[in-house]
C-alpha positions in Angstrom: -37.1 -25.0 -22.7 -35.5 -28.1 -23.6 -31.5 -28.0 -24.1 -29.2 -30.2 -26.0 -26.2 -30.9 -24.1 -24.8 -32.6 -26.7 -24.4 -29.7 -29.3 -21.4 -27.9 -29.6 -20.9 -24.7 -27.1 -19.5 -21.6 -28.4 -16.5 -20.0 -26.7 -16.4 -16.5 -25.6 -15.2 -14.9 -28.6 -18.2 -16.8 -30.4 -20.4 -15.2 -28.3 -19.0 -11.6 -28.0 -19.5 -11.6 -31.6 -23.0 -12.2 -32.3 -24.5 -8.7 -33.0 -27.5 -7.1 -31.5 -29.3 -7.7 -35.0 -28.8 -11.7 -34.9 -29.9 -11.9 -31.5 -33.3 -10.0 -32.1 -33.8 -12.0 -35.1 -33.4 -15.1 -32.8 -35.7 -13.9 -30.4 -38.5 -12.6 -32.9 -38.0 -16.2 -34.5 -39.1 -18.0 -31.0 -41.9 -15.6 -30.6 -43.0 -16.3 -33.9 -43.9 -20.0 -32.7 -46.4 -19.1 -29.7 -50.2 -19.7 -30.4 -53.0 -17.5 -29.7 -55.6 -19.2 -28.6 -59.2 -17.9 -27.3 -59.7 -20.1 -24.4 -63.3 -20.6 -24.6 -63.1 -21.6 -28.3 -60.9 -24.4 -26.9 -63.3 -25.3 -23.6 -66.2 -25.5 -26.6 -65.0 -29.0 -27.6 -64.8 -30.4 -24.3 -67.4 -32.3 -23.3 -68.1 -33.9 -20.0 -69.5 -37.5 -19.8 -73.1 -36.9 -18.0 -72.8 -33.1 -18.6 -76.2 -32.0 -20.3 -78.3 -30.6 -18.0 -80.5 -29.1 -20.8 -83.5 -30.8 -20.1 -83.4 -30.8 -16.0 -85.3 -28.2 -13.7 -84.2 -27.1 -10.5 -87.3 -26.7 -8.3 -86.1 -25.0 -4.6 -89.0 -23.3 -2.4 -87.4 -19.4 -1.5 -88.7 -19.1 1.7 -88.7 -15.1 2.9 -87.0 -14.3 6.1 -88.3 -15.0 9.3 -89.2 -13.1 12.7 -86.0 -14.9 14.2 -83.6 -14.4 11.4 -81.2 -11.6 10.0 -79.0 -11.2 7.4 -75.5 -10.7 7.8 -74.1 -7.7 5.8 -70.3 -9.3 5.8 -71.1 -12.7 4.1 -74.4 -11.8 3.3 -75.9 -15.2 4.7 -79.0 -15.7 6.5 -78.6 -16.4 10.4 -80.7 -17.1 13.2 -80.7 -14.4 15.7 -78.3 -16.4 18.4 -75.7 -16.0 15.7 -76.0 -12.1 15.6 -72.7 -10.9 17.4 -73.1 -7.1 16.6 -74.0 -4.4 15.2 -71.1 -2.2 12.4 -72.6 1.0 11.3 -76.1 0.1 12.5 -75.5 -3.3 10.1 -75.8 -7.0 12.1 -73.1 -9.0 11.7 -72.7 -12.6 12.5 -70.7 -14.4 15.1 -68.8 -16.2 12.3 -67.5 -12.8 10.6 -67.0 -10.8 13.8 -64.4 -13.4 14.7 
Protein backbone atom coordinates (compact mmCIF):
# COMPACT_ATOMS: atom_id res chain seq x y z
CA UNK A 1 0.00 0.00 0.00
CA UNK A 2 1.43 3.10 -1.25
CA UNK A 3 1.77 6.13 1.49
CA UNK A 4 2.04 9.75 1.04
CA UNK A 5 4.47 11.16 3.25
CA UNK A 6 3.72 14.38 2.36
CA UNK A 7 0.07 14.68 3.61
CA UNK A 8 -0.69 16.07 6.73
CA UNK A 9 -0.60 13.51 9.92
CA UNK A 10 -3.24 13.74 12.51
CA UNK A 11 -2.32 14.11 16.17
CA UNK A 12 -3.46 11.95 18.82
CA UNK A 13 -6.59 13.63 19.65
CA UNK A 14 -7.38 13.34 15.82
CA UNK A 15 -7.12 9.94 16.03
CA UNK A 16 -8.77 9.06 19.40
CA UNK A 17 -11.65 10.67 17.87
CA UNK A 18 -12.51 8.89 14.80
CA UNK A 19 -15.41 6.50 15.76
CA UNK A 20 -15.76 2.88 15.24
CA UNK A 21 -18.51 3.73 12.50
CA UNK A 22 -15.92 5.94 10.32
CA UNK A 23 -13.35 3.49 10.54
CA UNK A 24 -15.60 0.51 9.21
CA UNK A 25 -16.85 2.72 6.56
CA UNK A 26 -13.05 3.26 5.61
CA UNK A 27 -12.43 -0.21 5.54
CA UNK A 28 -15.64 -1.46 3.62
CA UNK A 29 -14.62 1.47 1.18
CA UNK A 30 -11.01 -0.33 0.42
CA UNK A 31 -12.71 -3.63 0.13
CA UNK A 32 -15.02 -2.22 -2.21
CA UNK A 33 -12.09 -1.78 -4.76
CA UNK A 34 -10.67 -5.59 -5.00
CA UNK A 35 -11.58 -7.56 -8.15
CA UNK A 36 -12.93 -10.94 -8.49
CA UNK A 37 -11.51 -12.48 -11.08
CA UNK A 38 -11.95 -16.34 -12.31
CA UNK A 39 -8.42 -17.18 -13.08
CA UNK A 40 -8.97 -19.34 -15.95
CA UNK A 41 -11.17 -16.78 -17.70
CA UNK A 42 -8.02 -14.59 -17.47
CA UNK A 43 -5.45 -17.61 -18.60
CA UNK A 44 -8.14 -17.96 -21.69
CA UNK A 45 -6.63 -14.89 -23.48
CA UNK A 46 -3.12 -15.90 -23.22
CA UNK A 47 -1.76 -17.32 -25.89
CA UNK A 48 1.70 -18.82 -26.25
CA UNK A 49 3.74 -18.14 -29.50
CA UNK A 50 4.11 -21.88 -31.05
CA UNK A 51 1.37 -23.18 -28.59
CA UNK A 52 -1.20 -25.13 -30.80
CA UNK A 53 -0.63 -28.56 -30.55
CA UNK A 54 -4.12 -29.33 -32.02
CA UNK A 55 -3.12 -30.92 -35.01
CA UNK A 56 0.05 -33.04 -33.53
CA UNK A 57 -0.05 -36.88 -32.47
CA UNK A 58 1.96 -38.34 -29.96
CA UNK A 59 2.85 -41.89 -31.14
CA UNK A 60 5.04 -43.80 -28.00
CA UNK A 61 5.17 -47.85 -28.19
CA UNK A 62 3.82 -48.99 -24.29
CA UNK A 63 5.87 -51.81 -23.87
CA UNK A 64 4.44 -54.40 -20.94
CA UNK A 65 6.76 -55.24 -18.21
CA UNK A 66 9.39 -57.57 -18.55
CA UNK A 67 10.77 -60.91 -16.75
CA UNK A 68 13.67 -58.62 -15.25
CA UNK A 69 11.56 -55.68 -14.24
CA UNK A 70 9.24 -54.57 -11.15
CA UNK A 71 7.40 -51.88 -10.32
CA UNK A 72 8.11 -49.84 -7.37
CA UNK A 73 4.97 -49.23 -5.14
CA UNK A 74 6.68 -45.89 -3.55
CA UNK A 75 7.24 -43.93 -6.87
CA UNK A 76 5.46 -46.16 -8.80
CA UNK A 77 8.28 -46.37 -11.62
CA UNK A 78 9.37 -49.24 -13.44
CA UNK A 79 12.97 -50.72 -12.38
CA UNK A 80 15.20 -53.36 -13.36
CA UNK A 81 15.51 -55.93 -10.77
CA UNK A 82 19.21 -54.79 -9.49
CA UNK A 83 17.35 -51.68 -8.39
CA UNK A 84 14.89 -53.68 -6.08
CA UNK A 85 16.21 -52.95 -2.46
CA UNK A 86 13.20 -54.63 -0.49
CA UNK A 87 10.29 -55.80 0.13
CA UNK A 88 7.41 -53.34 2.67
CA UNK A 89 4.37 -55.31 3.27
CA UNK A 90 5.16 -57.91 0.67
CA UNK A 91 5.43 -54.65 -1.85
CA UNK A 92 9.11 -54.16 -3.81
CA UNK A 93 10.49 -51.09 -3.34
CA UNK A 94 13.43 -49.54 -5.16
CA UNK A 95 16.81 -48.66 -4.02
CA UNK A 96 16.10 -44.97 -4.81
CA UNK A 97 13.00 -44.76 -2.28
CA UNK A 98 14.37 -47.08 0.39
CA UNK A 99 17.15 -44.51 0.85
Amino acid sequence: MATDYDAPRKTDDELAADSIEELKARRADKASGVVDEDETEAAEGFELPGADLSGEELSVQVLPAQQDEFTCMSCFLVHHRSQLAAWKRKQPICSECAA
